[in-house]
C-alpha positions in Angstrom: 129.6 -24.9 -87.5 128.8 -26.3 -91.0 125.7 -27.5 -90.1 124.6 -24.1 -88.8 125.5 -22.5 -91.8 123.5 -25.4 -94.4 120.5 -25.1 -91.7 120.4 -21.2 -92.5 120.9 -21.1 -95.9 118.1 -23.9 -96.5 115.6 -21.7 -93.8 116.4 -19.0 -96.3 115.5 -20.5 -99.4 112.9 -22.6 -98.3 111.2 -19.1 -97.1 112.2 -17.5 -100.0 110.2 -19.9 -102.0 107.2 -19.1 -100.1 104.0 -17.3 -102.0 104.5 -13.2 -101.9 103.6 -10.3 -103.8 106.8 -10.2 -105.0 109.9 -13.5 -104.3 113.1 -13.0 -103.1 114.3 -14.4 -106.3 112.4 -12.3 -108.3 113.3 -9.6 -106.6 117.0 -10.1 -106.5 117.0 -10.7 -110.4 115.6 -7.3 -110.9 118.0 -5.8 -108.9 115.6 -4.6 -106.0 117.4 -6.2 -103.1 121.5 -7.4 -102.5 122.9 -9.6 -100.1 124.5 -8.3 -97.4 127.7 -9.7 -95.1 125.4 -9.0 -91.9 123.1 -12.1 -93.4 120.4 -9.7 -93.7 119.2 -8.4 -97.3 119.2 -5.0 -98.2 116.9 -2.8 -99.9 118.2 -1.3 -103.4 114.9 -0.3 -104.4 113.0 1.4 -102.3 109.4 1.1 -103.5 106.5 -0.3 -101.2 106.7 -4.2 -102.4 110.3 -4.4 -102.3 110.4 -2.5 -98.5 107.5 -5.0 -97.4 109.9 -8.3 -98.8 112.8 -6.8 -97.0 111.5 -6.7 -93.6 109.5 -10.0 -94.4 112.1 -12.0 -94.8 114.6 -10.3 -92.5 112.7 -11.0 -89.6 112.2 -14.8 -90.7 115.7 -14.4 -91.0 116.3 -13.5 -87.6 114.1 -15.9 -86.1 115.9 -18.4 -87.7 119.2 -17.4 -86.8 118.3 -17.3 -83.3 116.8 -20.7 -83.2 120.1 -21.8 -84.4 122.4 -19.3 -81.9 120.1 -21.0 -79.4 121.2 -24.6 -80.2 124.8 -24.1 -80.6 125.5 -21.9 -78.4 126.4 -19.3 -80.0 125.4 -15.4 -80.8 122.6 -15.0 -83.8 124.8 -12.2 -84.8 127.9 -15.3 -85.4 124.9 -17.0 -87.4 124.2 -14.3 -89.2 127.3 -13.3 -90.3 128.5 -16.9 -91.0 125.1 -17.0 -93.1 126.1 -13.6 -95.0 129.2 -14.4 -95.8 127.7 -17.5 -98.0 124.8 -15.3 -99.1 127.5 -12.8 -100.8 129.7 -15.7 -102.0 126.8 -17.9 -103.5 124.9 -14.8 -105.0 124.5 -15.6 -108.6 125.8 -13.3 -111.7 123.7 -10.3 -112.0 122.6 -10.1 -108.5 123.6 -7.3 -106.1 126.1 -8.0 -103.3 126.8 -5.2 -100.4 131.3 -5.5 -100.2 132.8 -4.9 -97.0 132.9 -0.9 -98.3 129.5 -0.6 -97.8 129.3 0.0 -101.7 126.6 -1.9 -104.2 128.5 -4.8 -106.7 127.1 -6.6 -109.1 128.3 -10.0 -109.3 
């Protein structure tokens, strides 16, 4: 189960790090997009750019999470909320986090 979890946060940031319009980095530094417990981000902003990263990296994401379901066993919704809980708990100060309220914190 560790090893699923290290596989999806390095398929994260190894996407994340991939040449867009806008990065996931950047874009969680301004405050655009927050981590959510699903393992999914979230739009905060809700301008074109920020809507485009959102769906661009959920679905790699997604993929991702399967892939890894598919090997252990397991749902890609128990990935993904495995992944999301260390998403919100590694989310640096100043970034947004979605809390189990459904309300916007900044760490």
């Amino acid at each position: 189960m560790k090893n699923i979890v290290k596989g999806v946060l390095l398929a994260s940031m190894m996407f994340s790090s991939q040449v867009l319009a806008l990065t996931l980095s950047e874009a969680r530094q301004q405050g655009r997009v927050g981590e959510t417990l699903s393992g999914f981000i979230a739009p905060i902003k809700q301008d074109k750019e920020t809507l485009e990263l959102v769906k661009t990296i959920n679905e790699a994401r997604s993929e991702n999470y399967q892939k890894l379901a598919d090997s252990n066993n397991i749902s890609a919704n128990q990935v993904a909320e495995l992944a999301g809980q260390k998403l919100v708990a590694r989310a640096q100060p100043g970034e947004y986090v979605r809390g189990i309220n459904g309300q916007w914190m900044k760490k």
